[in-house]
Structure formats: structure tokens, C-alpha cells
C-alpha positions in Angstrom: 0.0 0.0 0.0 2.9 2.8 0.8 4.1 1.9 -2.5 1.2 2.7 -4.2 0.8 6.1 -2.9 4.7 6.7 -3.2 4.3 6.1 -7.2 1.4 8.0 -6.9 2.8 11.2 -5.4 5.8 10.4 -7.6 3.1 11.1 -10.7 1.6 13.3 -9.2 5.0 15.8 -8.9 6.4 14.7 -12.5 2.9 16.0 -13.6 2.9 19.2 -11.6 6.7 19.7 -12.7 6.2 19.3 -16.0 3.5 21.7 -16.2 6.0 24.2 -14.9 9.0 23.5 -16.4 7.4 23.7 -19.9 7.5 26.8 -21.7 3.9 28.8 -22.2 2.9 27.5 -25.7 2.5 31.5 -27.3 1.0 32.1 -31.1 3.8 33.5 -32.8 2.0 36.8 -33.4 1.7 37.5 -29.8 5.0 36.5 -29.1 6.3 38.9 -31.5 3.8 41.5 -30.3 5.6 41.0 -26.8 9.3 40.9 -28.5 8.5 44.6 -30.5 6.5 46.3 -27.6 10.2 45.7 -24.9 12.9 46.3 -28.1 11.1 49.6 -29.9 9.4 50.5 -26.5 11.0 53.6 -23.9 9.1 53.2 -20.5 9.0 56.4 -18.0 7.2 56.1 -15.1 5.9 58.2 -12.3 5.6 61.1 -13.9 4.1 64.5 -12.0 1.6 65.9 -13.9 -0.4 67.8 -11.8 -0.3 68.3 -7.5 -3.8 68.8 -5.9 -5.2 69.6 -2.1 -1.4 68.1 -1.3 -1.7 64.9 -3.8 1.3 64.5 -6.3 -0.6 62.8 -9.2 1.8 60.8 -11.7 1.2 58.9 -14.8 3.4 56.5 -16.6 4.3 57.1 -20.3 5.4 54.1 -22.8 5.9 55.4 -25.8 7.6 54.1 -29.5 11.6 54.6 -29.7 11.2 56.8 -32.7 10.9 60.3 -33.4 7.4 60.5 -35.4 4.4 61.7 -33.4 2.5 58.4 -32.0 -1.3 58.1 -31.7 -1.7 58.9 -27.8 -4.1 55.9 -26.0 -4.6 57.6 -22.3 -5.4 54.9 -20.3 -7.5 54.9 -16.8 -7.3 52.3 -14.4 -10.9 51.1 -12.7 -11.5 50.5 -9.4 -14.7 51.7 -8.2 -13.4 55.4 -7.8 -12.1 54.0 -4.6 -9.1 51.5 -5.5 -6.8 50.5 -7.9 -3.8 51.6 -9.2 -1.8 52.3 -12.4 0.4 49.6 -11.9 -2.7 47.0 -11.5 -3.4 47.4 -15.5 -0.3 47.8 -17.0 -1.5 44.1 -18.9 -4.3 45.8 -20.5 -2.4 49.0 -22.0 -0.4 46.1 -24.0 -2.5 45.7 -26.9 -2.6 49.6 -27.7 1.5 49.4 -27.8 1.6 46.6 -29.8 -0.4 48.6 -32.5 2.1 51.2 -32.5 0.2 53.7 -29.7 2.0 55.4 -26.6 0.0 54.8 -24.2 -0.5 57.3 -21.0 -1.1 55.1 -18.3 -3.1 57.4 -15.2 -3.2 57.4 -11.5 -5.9 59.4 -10.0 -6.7 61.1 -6.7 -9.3 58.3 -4.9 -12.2 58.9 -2.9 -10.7 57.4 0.1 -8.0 60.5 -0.8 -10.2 62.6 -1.8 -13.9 63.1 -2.7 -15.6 63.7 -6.0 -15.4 65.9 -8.5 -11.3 65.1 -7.7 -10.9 62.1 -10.1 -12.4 63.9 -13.2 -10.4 66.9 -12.1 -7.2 64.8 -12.1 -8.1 63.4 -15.8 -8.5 66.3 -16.8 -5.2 67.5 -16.0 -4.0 64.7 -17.6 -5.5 65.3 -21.4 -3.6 69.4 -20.4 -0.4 67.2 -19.7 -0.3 65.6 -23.1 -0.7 69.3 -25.1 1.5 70.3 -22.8 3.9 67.7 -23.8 3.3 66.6 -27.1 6.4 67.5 -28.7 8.6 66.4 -26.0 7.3 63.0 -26.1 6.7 62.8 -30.1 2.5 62.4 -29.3 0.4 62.9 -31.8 -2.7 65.9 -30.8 -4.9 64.8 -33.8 -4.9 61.0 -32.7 -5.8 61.0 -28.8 -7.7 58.5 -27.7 -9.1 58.3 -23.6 -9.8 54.3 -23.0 -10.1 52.7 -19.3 -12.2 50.0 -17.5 -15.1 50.1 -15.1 -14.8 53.8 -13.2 -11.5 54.4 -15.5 -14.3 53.7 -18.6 -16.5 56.4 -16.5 -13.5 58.8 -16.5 -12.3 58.6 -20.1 -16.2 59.7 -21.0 -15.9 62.9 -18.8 -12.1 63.3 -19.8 -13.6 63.6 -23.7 -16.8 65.5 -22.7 -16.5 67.8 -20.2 -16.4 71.2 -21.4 -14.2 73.7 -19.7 -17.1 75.7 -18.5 -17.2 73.1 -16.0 -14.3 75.1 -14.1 -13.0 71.6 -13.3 -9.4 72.1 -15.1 -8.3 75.2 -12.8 -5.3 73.2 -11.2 -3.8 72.6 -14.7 -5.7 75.1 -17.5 -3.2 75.5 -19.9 -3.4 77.6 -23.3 -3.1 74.4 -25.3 -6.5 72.2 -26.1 -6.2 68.6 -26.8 -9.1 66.8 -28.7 -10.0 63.4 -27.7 -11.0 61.6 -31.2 -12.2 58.6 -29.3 -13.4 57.0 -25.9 -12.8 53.5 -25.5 -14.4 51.5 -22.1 -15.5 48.1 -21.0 -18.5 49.6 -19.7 -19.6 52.1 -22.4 -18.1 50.5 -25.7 -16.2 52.5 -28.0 -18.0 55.7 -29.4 -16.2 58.2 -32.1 -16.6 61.8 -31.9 -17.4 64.8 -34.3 
């Protein structure tokens, strides 16, 4: 009887170990999706872009290794307004970079940090960041797109359609305008506009 469970455990870990020691079986196309995003890719993160009621918002830029503007995917994490982080979706900004986009990657001032309007505010100062910016980071202003999931889906909608009568940009009003051409969300689909 010890025997048979010995040789049974003894399957048991050749199965388990094999499973790990084998490599991922990837399609070639995303494999060299994966192989073009880290060798044509430059990744800065934490970036400032705006400070707010003592909150030093950052984003994280990855952005194309060339010098010809890129189509600009800003990219909001979800999160219920109340979590989340930037770092938590990096996964999901890899299908805009393996079409050739820099992608904006936003954190945003919480709930828990502080209460509404503060998020939109934030996002806000983010689209004012990349017209600030634009030429610094070779970003295309005709090709911005604002894309998230869940709450970041409800903040790329008031990021494209808030107008500045709102008064919601006055921590980061800048004399540039940047036009989103597109919203992108889980929850709200994918919309263009005029």
C-alpha cells in the first residue's frame, strides 16, 4: 500500500513539474507582439503631472523609440473610484502598444484621498499634460484617444466631454487644447466623436 501512494505522489510531482517547467505555448504573433513592444518601446514612469489639495498625481508614459508623433491611447485604471492603481493594468495597456500607440497610463486622486469631482479633475489635467507635452514625447494631438475599464471607462467619457465651463481644469488650465478623437471603455463601448 505505501508503495502505491509513493508512485502515486511520484506522478503526481512529474505531472505538476512538468506543467511548470514547460515553456507557455504562445502564437507567434503574440509572441512577437511582446518581443516589438520591450525592443522599440521607452518606459518612464511616475511622472508628476499635476499636485492637488497636497496629492502628487503621476502617470506612466510608454511610448515608440522613434521620433514621429504616435497616436496617444490615455489609459484609466478602474477601481470603483475608490481602489486601484496604475500599476494594476499595466496588462491591459499592451494591446494599444503593440499597435504602435504610446500609451498614457493614469493614476488618479481616490475617494478614500479625496472626494468627487477630484478624479475627473485629475483626468482632466492629464488630457492638459499631453498638449503640454506633445512635442517632448513625439504624441500625436490629432490622434488621442481616452480608454479605461469600469470607473477608468467612466472617466475617459468625462475626460472627452467635459467642457471647460465646467471650471473643473483650474489646477492645470493650460493655453493648449487637446481633442480626444475617441473613448474607449469596457462599460460604455467604443463611441467616435465629431
Amino acid at each position: 500500500m505505501p508503495c502505491r501512494h509513493a508512485f502515486v505522489a511520484l506522478l503526481l510531482v512529474n505531472f505538476c513539474t512538468a506543467a511548470f517547467v514547460q515553456p507557455p505555448q504562445v502564437p507567434s504573433n503574440e509572441l512577437s507582439a511582446a518581443v516589438h513592444i520591450a525592443d522599440s518601446y521607452i518606459a518612464q514612469p511616475n511622472i508628476a503631472y499635476v499636485t492637488a489639495q497636497n496629492y502628487r498625481a503621476k502617470l506612466d508614459i510608454y511610448r515608440p523609440a522613434k521620433d514621429t508623433a504616435s497616436p496617444v491611447v490615455i489609459y484609466i485604471h478602474g477601481g470603483g473610484w475608490v481602489n486601484g492603481t496604475k500599476e494594476d493594468v499595466v496588462m491591459e495597456t499592451l494591446p494599444f502598444m503593440a499597435m504602435g500607440f504610446a500609451v498614457i497610463n493614469v493614476e488618479y486622486r481616490l475617494a478614500r484621498i479625496s472626494p468627487a469631482p477630484a478624479a475627473v479633475e485629475d483626468c482632466l489635467c492629464v488630457l492638459h499634460w499631453v498638449g503640454r507635452h506633445a512635442k517632448e514625447y513625439s504624441l500625436d494631438l490629432d490622434k488621442v484617444i481616452v480608454a479605461g475599464s469600469s470607473a477608468g471607462g467612466h472617466l475617459a467619457l468625462t475626460t472627452a466631454v467635459i467642457p471647460t465651463s465646467a471650471g473643473l481644469e483650474a489646477e492645470c488650465r493650460t493655453m493648449m487644447t487637446t481633442r480626444v478623437v475617441q473613448i474607449c471603455g469596457r462599460i460604455i463601448g467604443q463611441r467616435s466623436l465629431p
